[in-house]
VOPAGU-2260 file (C-alpha; in pm, 1 decimal, decimal comma):
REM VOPAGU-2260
SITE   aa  ch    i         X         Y         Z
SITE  UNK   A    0   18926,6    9768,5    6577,9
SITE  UNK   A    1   18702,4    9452,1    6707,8
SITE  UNK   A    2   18633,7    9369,6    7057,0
SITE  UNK   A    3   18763,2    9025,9    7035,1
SITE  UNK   A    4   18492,7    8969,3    7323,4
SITE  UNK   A    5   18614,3    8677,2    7560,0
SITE  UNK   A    6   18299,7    8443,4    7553,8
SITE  UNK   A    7   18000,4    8299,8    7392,3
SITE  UNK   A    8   17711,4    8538,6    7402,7
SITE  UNK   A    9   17493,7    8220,7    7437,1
SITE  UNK   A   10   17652,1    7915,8    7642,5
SITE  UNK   A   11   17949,1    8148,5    7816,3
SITE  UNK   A   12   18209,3    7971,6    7654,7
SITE  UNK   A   13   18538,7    8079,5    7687,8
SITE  UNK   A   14   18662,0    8235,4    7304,2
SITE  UNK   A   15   19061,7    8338,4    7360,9
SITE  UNK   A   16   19156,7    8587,6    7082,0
SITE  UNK   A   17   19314,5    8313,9    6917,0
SITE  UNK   A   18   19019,8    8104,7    6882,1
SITE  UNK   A   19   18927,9    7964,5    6548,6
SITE  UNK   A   20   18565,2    7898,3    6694,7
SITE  UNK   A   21   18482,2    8249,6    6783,1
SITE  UNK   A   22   18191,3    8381,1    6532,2
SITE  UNK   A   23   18072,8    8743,1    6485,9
SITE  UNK   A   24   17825,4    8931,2    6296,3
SITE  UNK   A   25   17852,4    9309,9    6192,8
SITE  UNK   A   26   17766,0    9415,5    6518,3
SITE  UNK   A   27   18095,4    9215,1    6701,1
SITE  UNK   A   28   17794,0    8992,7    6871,6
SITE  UNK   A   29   18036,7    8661,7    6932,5
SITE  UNK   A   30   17888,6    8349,7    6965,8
SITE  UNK   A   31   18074,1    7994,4    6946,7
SITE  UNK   A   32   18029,8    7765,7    6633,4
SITE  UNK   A   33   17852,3    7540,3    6855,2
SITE  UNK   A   34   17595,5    7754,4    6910,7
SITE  UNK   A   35   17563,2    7951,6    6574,0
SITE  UNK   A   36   17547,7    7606,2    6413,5
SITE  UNK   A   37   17284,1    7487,7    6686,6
SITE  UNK   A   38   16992,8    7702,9    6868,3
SITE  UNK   A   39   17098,6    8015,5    6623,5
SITE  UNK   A   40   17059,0    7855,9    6336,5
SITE  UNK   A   41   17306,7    8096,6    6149,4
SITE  UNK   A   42   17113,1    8378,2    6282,2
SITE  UNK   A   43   17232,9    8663,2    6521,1
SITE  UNK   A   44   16945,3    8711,5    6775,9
SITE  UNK   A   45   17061,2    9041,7    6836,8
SITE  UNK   A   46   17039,8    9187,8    6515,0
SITE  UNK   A   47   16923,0    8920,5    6258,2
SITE  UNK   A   48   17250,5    8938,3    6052,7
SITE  UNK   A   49   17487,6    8612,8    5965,2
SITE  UNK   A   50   17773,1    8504,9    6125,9
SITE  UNK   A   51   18139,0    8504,8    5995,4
SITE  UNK   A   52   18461,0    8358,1    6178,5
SITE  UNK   A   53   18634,1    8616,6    6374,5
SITE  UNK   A   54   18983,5    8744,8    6267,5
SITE  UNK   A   55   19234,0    8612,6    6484,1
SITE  UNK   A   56   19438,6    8900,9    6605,9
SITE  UNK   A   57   19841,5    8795,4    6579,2
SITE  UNK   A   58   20003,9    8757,9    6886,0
SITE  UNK   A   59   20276,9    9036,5    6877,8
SITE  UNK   A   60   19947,3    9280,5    6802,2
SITE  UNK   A   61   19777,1    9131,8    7157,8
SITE  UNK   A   62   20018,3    9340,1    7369,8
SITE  UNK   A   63   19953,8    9711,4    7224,9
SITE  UNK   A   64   19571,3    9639,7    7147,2
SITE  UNK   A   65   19436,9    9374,0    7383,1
SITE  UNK   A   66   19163,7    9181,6    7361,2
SITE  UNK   A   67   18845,0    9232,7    7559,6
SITE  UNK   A   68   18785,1    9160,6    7908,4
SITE  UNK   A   69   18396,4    9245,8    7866,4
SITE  UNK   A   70   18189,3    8967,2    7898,2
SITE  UNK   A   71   17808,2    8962,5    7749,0
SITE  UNK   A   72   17602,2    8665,9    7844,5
SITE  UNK   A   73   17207,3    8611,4    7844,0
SITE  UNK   A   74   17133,7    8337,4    8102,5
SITE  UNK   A   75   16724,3    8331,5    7980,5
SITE  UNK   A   76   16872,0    8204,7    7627,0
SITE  UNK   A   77   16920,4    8298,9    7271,7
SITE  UNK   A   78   16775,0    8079,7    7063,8
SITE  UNK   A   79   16641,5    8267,1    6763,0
């Protein structure tokens, strides 16, 4: 089951499960379209996989298997 982690890795943006902006890679790294479009260039700098929209989790699923209250930021950056 994803994460559904609640921010951008990147800028610290706030990505609600229900997001359509949320982006992941294979390893559940989550970024924001703004910034996979801009410094990432499409590129995870975690792993150096693509990105792909996250699955939006339906609402009556939320309550039994929340979402993620784990954030992951990197302050220095993450341009690739």
């Amino acid at each position: 089951m994803l994460d559904l982690r609640p921010s951008c890795e990147c800028c610290d943006r706030n990505l609600p499960p229900e997001s359509p902006d949320a982006m992941i890679c294979t390893f559940e790294c989550t970024f924001c379209r703004d910034c996979v479009a801009g410094p990432l260039k499409g590129v995870c700098p975690n792993c150096g996989g693509n990105f792909v929209p996250r699955p939006i989790r339906p609402a009556d699923k939320l309550a039994r298997f929340p979402a993620s209250t784990k954030r992951v930021f990197k302050p220095e950056g993450c341009g690739a």
